[in-house]
TIRO-532403 format. One record per residue (C-alpha): residue number from 1; residue in one letter; x, y, z. Coordinates in nm, 4 decimals. Example, Ala and Ser with C-alpha at 12.3 -4.5 7.8 and 13.67 -1.06 7.14 Angstrom:
2
BALUM   nr  rest         u         v         w
BALUM    1     A    1.2300   -0.4500    0.7800
BALUM    2     S    1.3670   -0.1060    0.7140
***
This chain:
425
BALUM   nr  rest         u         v         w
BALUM    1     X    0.8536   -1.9453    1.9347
BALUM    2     X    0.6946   -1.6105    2.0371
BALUM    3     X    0.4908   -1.3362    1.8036
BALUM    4     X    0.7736   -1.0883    1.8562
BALUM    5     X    0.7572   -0.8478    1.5679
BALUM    6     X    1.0889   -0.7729    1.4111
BALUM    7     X    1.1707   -0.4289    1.4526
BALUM    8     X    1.4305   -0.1931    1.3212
BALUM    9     X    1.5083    0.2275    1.4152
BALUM   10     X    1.2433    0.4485    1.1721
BALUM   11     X    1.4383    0.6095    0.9227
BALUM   12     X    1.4543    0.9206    1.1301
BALUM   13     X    1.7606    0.7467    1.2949
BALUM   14     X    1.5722    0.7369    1.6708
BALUM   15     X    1.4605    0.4383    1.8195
BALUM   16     X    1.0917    0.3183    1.8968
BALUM   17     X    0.9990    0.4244    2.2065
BALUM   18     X    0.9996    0.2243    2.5283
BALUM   19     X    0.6591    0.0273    2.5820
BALUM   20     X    0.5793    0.0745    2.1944
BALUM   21     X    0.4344   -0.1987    2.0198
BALUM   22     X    0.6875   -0.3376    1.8045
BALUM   23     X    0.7946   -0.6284    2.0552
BALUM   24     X    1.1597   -0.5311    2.0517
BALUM   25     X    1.2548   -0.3338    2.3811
BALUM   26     X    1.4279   -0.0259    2.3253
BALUM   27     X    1.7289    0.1585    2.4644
BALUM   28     X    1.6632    0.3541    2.7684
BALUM   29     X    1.6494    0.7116    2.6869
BALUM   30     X    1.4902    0.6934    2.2967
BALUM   31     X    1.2841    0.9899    2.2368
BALUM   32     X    0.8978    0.8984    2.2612
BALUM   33     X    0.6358    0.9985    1.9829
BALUM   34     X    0.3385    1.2187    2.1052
BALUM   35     X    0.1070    0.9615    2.3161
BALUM   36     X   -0.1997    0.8030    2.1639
BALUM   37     X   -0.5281    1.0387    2.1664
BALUM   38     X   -0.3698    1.2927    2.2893
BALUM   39     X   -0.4374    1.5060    1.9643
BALUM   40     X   -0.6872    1.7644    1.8873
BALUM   41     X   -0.8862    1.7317    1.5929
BALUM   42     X   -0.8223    2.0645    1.4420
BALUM   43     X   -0.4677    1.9114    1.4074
BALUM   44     X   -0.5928    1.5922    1.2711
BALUM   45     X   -0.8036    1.7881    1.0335
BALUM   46     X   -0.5416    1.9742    0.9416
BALUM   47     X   -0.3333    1.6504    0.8442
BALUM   48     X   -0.5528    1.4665    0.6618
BALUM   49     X   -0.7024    1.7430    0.4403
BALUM   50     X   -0.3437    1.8123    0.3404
BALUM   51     X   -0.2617    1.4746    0.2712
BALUM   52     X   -0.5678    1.4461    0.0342
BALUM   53     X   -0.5185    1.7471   -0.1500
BALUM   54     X   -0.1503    1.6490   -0.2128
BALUM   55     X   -0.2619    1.2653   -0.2125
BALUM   56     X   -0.1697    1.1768   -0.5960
BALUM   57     X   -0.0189    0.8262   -0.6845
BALUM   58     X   -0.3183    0.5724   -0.5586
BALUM   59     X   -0.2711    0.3729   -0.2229
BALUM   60     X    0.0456    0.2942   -0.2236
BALUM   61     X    0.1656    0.6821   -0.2303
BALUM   62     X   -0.0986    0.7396    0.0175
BALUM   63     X    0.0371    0.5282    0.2853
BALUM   64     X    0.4118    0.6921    0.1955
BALUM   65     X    0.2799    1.0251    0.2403
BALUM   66     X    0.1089    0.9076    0.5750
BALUM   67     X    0.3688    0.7315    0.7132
BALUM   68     X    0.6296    1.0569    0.6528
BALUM   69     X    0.3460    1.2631    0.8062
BALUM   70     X    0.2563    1.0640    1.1198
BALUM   71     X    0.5686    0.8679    1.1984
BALUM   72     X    0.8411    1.0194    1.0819
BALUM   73     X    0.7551    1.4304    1.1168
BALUM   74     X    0.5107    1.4191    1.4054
BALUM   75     X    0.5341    1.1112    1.6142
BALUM   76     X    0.1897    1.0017    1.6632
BALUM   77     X    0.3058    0.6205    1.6788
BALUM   78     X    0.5859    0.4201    1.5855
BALUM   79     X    0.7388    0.2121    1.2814
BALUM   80     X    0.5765   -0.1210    1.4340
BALUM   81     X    0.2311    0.0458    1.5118
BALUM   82     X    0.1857    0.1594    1.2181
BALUM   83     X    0.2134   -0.1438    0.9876
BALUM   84     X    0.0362   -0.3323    1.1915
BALUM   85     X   -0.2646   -0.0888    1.1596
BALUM   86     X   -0.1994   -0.1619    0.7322
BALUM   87     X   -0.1746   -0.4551    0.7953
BALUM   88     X   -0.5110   -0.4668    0.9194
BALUM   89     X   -0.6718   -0.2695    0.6974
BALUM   90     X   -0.6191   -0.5723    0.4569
BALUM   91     X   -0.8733   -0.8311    0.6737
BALUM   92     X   -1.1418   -0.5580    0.5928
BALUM   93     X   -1.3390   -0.4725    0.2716
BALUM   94     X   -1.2608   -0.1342    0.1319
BALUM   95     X   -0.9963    0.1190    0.0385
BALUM   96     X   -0.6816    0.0449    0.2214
BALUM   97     X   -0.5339    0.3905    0.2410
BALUM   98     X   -0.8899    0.5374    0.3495
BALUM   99     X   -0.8965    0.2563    0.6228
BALUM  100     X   -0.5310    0.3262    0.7332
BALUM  101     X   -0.6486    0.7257    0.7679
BALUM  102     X   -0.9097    0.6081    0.9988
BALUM  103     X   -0.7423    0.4157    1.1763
BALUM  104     X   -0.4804    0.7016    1.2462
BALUM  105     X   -0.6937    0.9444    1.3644
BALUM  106     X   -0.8475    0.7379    1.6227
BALUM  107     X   -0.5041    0.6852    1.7248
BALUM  108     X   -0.4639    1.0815    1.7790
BALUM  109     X   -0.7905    1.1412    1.8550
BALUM  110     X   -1.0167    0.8373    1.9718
BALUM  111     X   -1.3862    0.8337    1.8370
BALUM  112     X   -1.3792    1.1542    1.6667
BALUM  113     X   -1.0709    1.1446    1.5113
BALUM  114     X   -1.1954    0.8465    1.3406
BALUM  115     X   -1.4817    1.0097    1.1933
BALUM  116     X   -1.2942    1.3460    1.1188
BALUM  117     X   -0.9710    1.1610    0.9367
BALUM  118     X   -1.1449    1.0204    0.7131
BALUM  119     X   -1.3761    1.2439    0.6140
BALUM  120     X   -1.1138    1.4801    0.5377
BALUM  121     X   -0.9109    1.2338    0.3599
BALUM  122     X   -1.1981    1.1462    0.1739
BALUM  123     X   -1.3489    1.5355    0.1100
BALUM  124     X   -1.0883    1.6831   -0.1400
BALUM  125     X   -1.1018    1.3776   -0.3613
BALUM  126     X   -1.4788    1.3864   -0.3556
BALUM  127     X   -1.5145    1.7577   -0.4230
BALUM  128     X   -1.2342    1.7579   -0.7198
BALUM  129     X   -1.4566    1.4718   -0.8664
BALUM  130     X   -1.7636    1.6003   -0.8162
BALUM  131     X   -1.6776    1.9434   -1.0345
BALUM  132     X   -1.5004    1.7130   -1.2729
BALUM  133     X   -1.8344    1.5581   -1.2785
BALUM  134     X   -2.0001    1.8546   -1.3851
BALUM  135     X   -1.7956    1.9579   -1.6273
BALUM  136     X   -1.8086    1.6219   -1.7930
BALUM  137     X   -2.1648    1.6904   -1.7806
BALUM  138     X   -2.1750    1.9893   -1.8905
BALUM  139     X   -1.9563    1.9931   -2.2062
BALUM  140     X   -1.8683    1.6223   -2.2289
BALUM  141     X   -1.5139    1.5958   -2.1466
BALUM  142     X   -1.2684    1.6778   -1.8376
BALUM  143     X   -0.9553    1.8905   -1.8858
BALUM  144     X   -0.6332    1.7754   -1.9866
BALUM  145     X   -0.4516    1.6508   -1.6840
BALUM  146     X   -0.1464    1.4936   -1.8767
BALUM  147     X    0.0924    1.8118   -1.8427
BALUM  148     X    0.0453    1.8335   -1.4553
BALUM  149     X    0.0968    1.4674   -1.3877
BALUM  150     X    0.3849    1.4542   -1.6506
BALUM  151     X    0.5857    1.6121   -1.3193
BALUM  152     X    0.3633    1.4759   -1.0376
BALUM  153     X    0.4520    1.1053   -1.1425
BALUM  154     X    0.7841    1.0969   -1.0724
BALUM  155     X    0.7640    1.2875   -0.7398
BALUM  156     X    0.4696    0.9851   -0.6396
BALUM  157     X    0.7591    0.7752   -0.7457
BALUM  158     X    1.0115    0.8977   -0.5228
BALUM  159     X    0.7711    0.9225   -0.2015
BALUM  160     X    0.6648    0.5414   -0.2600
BALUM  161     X    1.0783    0.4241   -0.3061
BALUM  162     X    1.1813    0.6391   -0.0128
BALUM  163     X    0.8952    0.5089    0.1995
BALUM  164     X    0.9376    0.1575    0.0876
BALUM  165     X    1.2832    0.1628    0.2220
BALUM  166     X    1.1939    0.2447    0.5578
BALUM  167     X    0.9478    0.0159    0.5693
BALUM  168     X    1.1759   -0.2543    0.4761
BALUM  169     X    1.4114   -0.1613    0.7246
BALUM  170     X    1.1522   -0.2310    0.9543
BALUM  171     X    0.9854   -0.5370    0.8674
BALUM  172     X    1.3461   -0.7301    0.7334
BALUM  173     X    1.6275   -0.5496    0.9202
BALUM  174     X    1.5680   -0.7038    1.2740
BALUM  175     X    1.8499   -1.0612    1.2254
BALUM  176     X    1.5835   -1.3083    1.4091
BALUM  177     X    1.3859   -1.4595    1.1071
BALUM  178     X    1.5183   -1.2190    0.8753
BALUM  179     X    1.5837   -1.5139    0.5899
BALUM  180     X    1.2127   -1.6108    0.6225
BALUM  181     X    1.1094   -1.3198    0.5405
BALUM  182     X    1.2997   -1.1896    0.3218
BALUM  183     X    1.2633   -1.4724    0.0907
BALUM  184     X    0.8939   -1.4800    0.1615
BALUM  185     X    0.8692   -1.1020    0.0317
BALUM  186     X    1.1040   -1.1944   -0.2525
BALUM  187     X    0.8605   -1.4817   -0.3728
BALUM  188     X    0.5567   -1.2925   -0.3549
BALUM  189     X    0.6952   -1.0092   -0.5156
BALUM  190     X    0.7997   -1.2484   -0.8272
BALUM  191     X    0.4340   -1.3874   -0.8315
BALUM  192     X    0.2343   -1.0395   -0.7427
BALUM  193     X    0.4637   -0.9417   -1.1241
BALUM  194     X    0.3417   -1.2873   -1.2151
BALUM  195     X   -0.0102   -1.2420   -1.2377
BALUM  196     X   -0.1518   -1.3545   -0.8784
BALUM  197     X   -0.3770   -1.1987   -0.6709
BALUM  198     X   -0.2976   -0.9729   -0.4097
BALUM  199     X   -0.5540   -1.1195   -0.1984
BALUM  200     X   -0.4236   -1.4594   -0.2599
BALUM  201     X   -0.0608   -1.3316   -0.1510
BALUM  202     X   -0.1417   -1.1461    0.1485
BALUM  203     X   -0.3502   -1.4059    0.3194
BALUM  204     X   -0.1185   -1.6881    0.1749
BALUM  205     X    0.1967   -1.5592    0.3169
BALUM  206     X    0.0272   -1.4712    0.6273
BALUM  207     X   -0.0125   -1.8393    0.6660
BALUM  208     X    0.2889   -1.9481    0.5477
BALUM  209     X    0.4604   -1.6976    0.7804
BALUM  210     X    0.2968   -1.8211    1.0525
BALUM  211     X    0.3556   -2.2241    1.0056
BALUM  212     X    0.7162   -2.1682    0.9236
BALUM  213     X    0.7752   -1.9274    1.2278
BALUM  214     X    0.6115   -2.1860    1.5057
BALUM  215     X    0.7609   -2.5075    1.3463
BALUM  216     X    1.1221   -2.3423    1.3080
BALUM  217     X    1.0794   -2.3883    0.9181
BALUM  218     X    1.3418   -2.2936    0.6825
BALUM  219     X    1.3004   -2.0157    0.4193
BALUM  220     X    1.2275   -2.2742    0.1353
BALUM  221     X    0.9586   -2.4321    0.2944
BALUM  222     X    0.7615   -2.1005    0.3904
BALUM  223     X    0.8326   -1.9753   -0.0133
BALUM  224     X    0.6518   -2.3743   -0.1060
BALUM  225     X    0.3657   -2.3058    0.0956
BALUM  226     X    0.3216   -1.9718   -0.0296
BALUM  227     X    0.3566   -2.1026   -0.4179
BALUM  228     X    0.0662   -2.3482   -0.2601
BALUM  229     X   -0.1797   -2.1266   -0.1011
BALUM  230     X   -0.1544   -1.8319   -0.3670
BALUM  231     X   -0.0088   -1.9237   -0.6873
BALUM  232     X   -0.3523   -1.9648   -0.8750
BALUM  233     X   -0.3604   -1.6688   -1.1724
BALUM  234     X   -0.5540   -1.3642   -1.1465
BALUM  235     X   -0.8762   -1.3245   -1.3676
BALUM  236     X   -0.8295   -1.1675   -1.6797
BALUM  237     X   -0.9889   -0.7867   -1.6705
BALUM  238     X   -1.2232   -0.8748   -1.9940
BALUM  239     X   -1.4460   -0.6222   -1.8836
BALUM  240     X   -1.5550   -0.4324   -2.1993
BALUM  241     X   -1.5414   -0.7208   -2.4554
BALUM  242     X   -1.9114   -0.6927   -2.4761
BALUM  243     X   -2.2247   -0.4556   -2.5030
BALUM  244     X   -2.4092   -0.4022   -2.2140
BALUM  245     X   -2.7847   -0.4921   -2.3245
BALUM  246     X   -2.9322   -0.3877   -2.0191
BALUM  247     X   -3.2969   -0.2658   -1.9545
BALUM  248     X   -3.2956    0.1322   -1.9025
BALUM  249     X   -3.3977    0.0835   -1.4454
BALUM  250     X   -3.5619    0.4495   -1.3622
BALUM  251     X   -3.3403    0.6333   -1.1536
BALUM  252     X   -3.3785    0.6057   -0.7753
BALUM  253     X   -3.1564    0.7712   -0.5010
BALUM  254     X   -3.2215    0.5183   -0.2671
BALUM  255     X   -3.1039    0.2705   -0.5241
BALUM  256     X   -2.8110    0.4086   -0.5924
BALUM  257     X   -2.7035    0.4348   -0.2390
BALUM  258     X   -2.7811    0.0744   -0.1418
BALUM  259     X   -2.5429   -0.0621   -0.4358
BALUM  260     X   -2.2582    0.1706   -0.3462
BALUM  261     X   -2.3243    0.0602    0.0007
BALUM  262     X   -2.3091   -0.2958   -0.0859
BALUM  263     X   -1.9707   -0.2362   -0.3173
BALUM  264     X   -1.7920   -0.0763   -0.0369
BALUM  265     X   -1.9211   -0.3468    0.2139
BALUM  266     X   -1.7692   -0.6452   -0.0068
BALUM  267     X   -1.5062   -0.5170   -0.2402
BALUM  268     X   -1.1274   -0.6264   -0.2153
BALUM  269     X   -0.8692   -0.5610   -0.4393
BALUM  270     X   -0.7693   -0.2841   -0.6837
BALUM  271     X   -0.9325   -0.0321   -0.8663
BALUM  272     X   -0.9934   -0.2310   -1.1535
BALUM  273     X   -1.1488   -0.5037   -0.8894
BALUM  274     X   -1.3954   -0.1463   -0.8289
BALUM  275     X   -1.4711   -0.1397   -1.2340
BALUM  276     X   -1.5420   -0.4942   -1.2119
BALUM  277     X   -1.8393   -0.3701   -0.9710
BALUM  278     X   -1.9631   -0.0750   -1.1381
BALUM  279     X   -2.0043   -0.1988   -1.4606
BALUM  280     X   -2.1785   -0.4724   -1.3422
BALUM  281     X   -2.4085   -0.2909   -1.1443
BALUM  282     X   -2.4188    0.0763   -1.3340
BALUM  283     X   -2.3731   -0.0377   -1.7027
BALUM  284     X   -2.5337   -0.3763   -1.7089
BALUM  285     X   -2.7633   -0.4281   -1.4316
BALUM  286     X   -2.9394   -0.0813   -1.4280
BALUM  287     X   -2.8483    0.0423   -1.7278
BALUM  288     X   -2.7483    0.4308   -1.5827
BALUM  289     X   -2.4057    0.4244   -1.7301
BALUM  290     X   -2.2802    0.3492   -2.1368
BALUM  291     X   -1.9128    0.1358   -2.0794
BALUM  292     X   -1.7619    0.5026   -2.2559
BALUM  293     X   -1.8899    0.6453   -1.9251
BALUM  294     X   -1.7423    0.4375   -1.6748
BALUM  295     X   -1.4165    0.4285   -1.8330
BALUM  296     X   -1.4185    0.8013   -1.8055
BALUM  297     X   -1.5406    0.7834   -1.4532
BALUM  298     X   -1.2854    0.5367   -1.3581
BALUM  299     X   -0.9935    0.8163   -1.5301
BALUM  300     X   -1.1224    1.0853   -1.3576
BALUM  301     X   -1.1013    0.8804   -1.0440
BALUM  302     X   -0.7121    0.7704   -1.1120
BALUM  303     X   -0.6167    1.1309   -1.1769
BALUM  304     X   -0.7237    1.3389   -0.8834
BALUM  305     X   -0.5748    1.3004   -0.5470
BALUM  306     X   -0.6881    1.1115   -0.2728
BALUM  307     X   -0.8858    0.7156   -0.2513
BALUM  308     X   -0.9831    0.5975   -0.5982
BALUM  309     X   -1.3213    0.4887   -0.4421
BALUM  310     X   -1.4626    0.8393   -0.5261
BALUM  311     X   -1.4819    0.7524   -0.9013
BALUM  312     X   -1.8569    0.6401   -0.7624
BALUM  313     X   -1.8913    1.0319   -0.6793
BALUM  314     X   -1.8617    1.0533   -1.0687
BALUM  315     X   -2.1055    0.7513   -1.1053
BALUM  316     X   -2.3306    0.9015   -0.8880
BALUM  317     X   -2.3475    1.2927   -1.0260
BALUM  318     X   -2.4026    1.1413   -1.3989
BALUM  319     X   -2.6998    0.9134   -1.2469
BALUM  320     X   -2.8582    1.1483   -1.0566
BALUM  321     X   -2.6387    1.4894   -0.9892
BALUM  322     X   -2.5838    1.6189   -0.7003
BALUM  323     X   -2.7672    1.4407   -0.4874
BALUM  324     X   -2.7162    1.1368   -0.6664
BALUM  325     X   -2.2962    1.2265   -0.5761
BALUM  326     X   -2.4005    1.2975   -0.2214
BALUM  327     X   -2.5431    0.9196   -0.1684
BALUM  328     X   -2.2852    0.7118   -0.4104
BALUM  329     X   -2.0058    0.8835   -0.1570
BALUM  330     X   -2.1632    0.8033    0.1095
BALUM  331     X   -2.2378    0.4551    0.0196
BALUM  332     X   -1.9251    0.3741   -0.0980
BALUM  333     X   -1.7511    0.4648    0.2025
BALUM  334     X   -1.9776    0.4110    0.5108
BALUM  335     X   -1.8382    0.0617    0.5417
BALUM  336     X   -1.5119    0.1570    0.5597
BALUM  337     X   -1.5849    0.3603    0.9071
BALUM  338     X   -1.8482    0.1135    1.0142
BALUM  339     X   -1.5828   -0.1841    0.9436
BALUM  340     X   -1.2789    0.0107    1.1204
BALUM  341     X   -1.4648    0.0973    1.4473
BALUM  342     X   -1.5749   -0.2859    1.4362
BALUM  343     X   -1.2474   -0.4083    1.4460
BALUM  344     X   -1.0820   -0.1694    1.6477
BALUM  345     X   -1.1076   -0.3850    1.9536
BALUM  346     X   -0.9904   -0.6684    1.7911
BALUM  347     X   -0.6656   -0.4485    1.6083
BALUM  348     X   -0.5404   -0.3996    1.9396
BALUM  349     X   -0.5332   -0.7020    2.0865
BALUM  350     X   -0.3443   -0.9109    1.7956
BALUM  351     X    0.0023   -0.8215    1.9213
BALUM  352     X   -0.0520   -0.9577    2.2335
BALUM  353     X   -0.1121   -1.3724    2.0633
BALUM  354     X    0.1364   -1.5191    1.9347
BALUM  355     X   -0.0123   -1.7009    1.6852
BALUM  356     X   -0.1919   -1.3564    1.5542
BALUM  357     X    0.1491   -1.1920    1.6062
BALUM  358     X    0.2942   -1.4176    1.3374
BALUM  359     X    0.0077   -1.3509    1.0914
BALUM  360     X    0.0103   -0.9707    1.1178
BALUM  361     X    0.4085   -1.0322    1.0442
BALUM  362     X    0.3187   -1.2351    0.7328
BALUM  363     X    0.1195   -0.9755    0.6085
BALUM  364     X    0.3413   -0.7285    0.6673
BALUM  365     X    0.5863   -0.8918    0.4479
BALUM  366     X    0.3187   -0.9529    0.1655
BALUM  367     X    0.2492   -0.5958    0.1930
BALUM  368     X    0.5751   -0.4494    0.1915
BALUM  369     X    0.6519   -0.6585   -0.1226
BALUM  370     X    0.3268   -0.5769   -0.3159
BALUM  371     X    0.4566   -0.2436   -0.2913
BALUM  372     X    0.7264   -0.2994   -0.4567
BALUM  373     X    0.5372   -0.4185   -0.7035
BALUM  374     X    0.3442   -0.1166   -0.7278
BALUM  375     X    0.6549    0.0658   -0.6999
BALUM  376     X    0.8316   -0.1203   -1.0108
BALUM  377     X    0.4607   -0.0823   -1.2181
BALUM  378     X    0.4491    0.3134   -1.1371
BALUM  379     X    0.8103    0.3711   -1.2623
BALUM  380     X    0.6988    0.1922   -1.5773
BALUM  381     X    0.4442    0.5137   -1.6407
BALUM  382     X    0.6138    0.7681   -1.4624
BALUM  383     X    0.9735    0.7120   -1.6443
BALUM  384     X    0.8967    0.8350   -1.9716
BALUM  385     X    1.1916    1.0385   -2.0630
BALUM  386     X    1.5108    1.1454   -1.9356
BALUM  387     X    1.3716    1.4381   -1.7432
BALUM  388     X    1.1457    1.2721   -1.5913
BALUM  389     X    1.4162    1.0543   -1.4409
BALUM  390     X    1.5932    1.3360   -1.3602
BALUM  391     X    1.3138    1.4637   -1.1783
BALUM  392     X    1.2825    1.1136   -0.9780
BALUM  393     X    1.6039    1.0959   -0.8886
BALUM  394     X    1.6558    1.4754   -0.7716
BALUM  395     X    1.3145    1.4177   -0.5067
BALUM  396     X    1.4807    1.1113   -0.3881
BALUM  397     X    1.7917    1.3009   -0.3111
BALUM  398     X    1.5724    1.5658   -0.1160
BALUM  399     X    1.3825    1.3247    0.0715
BALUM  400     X    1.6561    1.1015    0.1940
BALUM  401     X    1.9231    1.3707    0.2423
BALUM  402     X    1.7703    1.6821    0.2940
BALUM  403     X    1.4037    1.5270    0.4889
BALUM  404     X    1.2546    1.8110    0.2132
BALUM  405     X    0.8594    1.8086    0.3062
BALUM  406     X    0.7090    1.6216    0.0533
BALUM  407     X    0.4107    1.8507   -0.0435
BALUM  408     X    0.6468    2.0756   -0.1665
BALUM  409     X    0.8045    1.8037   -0.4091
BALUM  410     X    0.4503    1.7578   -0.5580
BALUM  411     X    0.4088    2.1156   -0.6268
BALUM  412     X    0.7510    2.1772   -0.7757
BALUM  413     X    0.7175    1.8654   -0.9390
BALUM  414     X    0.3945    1.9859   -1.0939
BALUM  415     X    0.4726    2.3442   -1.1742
BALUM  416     X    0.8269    2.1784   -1.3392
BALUM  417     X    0.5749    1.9196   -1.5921
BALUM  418     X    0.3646    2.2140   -1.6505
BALUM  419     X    0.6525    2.4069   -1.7753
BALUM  420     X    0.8036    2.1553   -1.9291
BALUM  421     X    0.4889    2.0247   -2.1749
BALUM  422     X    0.4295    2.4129   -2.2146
BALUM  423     X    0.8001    2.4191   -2.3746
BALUM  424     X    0.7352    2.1489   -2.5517
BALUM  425     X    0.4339    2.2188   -2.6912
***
C-alpha cells in the first residue's frame, strides 16, 4: 500500500493545487497558493509579529491562527503541507507552535525567513514578559489580567473549534482509510482525557498507523496497538509538595544561559513538562527562584500572547535583569532554530517514502485529536457563564459564515470582557 496522504478541499472551498504535496491529484484548473520562497520578509515580518501580538490561547490557538493566516487568507502552502510541517515539529524538542512559525517562514522566505519568523513570533511575547517582569520586580505583583481574558477565552475557543474542523476535514474526509483513522483519533482522544502522555500518543499512533496501513489492518487492530504502545499513565505534576532546600549558587549569566539552552534542547511536552524543568534547575538546583516565584513566572507566561517558553524571560529578569532576560530567551529558544534548520532536509523528503508517509499520517491523526483535547479542556475555563457562551458561539458564527479576520474577534472579544467585568464590578 502506498504513503498517499489523505486529502480533502481547505475549508476555503478550493482545491489543493496541482503538484502540491498532499498525494491526492487535483482537478485541473484549482487555483494555486503563492509559490514557496517567493515571499519577502517584510511580509513575513509583518505576519508573524501580528500573530504574536494577537497569539493568546497557548499552542493549540497558535497553530489555528497560523493556519487561517497562511493557508486559508494568503496561500503560502496547502492543507497537506502544512500538517505535515506540525507534524514534524513533534520529532523535535521545543515549542511546537514556535517550530511550526519557523518552519513557515522558510517556506515563504528560505533561510531568512526562518530566522525572521520566529523571531517575530517569539519578540512580542518576550517583550510583554519582560515589562511584566519588571513590574513584578518592582512592586511585587503583575496586573490583573482576569477582565481582559474573561472575553479573549472564548474567542481562543472559537479559533481552535473552527480550525479543528478544517483540519479534520483534511486528515479524515479523504474515504481511503478513513475508518483507521478515524477510530485511531477517537482512541487517542479518549486516552489523551485519560491521563496519557501526549508523547506516548503521538509516537504510538504513528506506529500503529503505519503497521495497520501496510498490512491492510482493520480499525480495531490499529486502536489495540495504540492501547499497547501508549496507554502507560502520565506522571503526576507533584511539583510543589516540598521545600526546595537548595544552596543559594551566585548568580552567573553564563550559567543561566547554558541551562535554558539545555531545557530548550531536551524538553517535550507541555508547559507544565517546562515547570518540571525550571524548578528543578531555578528553585532547587541553584537556588535563584522561591517555588512562589516560579508559579508566578509560569502565570505570567500562560497569560500573555505568544509561545509559553518565554516564562524563562521572567526567570531570567528576576535572576539577573535584563541581561539575565536577554540570555534565558535566547537559550531557551536557540534550539528550536538550530533543530528546525537541521531537519529541514529531512522534512522534505518524508512524503516521498512510503513507510515515512504513513508515520507523518499517524501523527497527524494523534495531533488532530490531542487538539481536541485541548479544545474540550479550554472550553472547560473559557465557558464560565452564559455570556461567555454567547460570546463563543457568536465568533464561531463569524468565522465560519462570514470568514471575519480573526484579530478582530480577539479585540472585540477583549474590549466586550473588559466591559463586561467593569459592569459587573
Amino acid at each position: 500500500m502506498t504513503g498517499s496522504r489523505p486529502g480533502t478541499p481547505p475549508p476555503d472551498g478550493t482545491e489543493a493545487p496541482p503538484g502540491a504535496r498532499t498525494g491526492v491529484p487535483s482537478p485541473a484548473g484549482s487555483p494555486e497558493p503563492a509559490p514557496r520562497k517567493q515571499g519577502n520578509l517584510a511580509e513575513v515580518a509583518a505576519v508573524f509579529l501580528r500573530l504574536g501580538i494577537l497569539g493568546f490561547g497557548g499552542p493549540a490557538a497558535h497553530i489555528a491562527m497560523m493556519r487561517e493566516e497562511v493557508v486559508v487568507r494568503r496561500r503560502w502552502l496547502d492543507e497537506g503541507r502544512f500538517l505535515d510541517l506540525l507534524s514534524v515539529t513533534h520529532l523535535i524538542p521545543g515549542p511546537n507552535s514556535t517550530e511550526l512559525a519557523i518552519h513557515l517562514g522558510y517556506e515563504r522566505a528560505g533561510w531568512r525567513g526562518l530566522v525572521v519568523a520566529g523571531s517575530c513570533f517569539i519578540l512580542p511575547a518576550a517583550l510583554t514578559v519582560l515589562a511584566l517582569a519588571h513590574l513584578y520586580s518592582t512592586f511585587g505583583a503583575t496586573p490583573e489580567a482576569d477582565r481582559f481574558l474573561y472575553g479573549v477565552k472564548p474567542v481562543i475557543l472559537a479559533i481552535v473549534a473552527h480550525a479543528l474542523w478544517g483540519l479534520g476535514r483534511s486528515v479524515l474526509g479523504d474515504r481511503e482509510g478513513a475508518p483507521v483513522r478515524a477510530a485511531l483519533a477517537a482512541a487517542v482522544l479518549v486516552l489523551y482525557l485519560t491521563g496519557v502522555h501526549e508523547l506516548a500518543l503521538l509516537f504510538g499512533a504513528a506506529l500503529a498507523y503505519a503497521a495497520a496501513r501496510r498490512a491492510g489492518r482493520t480499525p480495531g487492530a490499529a486502536v489495540t496497538s495504540l492501547s499497547a504502545t501508549g496507554a502507560r499513565p502520565r506522571l503526576a505534576a507533584a511539583l510543589l509538595a516540598a521545600g526546595s532546600g537548595a544552596a543559594m549558587v551566585p548568580y552567573n549569566p553564563g550559567t543561566l544561559f547554558l541551562t535554558c539552552l539545555k531545557i530548550g534542547s531536551v524538553l517535550y511536552g507541555s508547559g507544565y513538562v517546562l515547570l518540571a524543568f525550571l524548578r528543578n534547575d531555578f528553585v532547587l538546583r541553584l537556588g535563584w527562584l522561591t517555588d512562589g516565584q516560579l508559579l508566578d513566572a509560569v502565570a505570567v507566561g500562560q497569560v500573555t500572547p505568544g509561545p509559553v517558553f518565554t516564562t524563562a524571560t521572567f526567570v531570567g529578569y528576576l535572576a539577573g535583569g535584563w541581561t539575565g532576560a536577554a540570555a534565558a530567551t535566547a537559550g531557551i529558544f536557540l534550539p528550536s532554530f538550530l533543530f528546525v534548520a537541521a531537519i529541514r532536509p529531512l522534512a522534505d523528503r518524508l512524503r516521498h517514502w512510503p513507510l515515512t508517509s504513513d508515520l507523518l499520517d499517524g501523527l497527524n491523526v494523534a495531533s488532530l485529536a490531542l487538539m481536541a483535547g485541548v479544545t474540550l479542556q479550554l472550553a472547560r475555563q473559557a465557558l464560565v457563564d452564559g455570556p461567555a457562551v454567547a460570546l463563543f458561539a457568536g465568533a464561531l458564527v463569524l468565522l465560519a459564515r462570514a470568514r471575519v479576520n480573526s484579530a478582530w474577534l480577539i479585540l472585540a472579544g477583549a474590549a466586550l470582557g473588559m466591559a463586561a467585568a467593569s459592569r459587573a464590578a
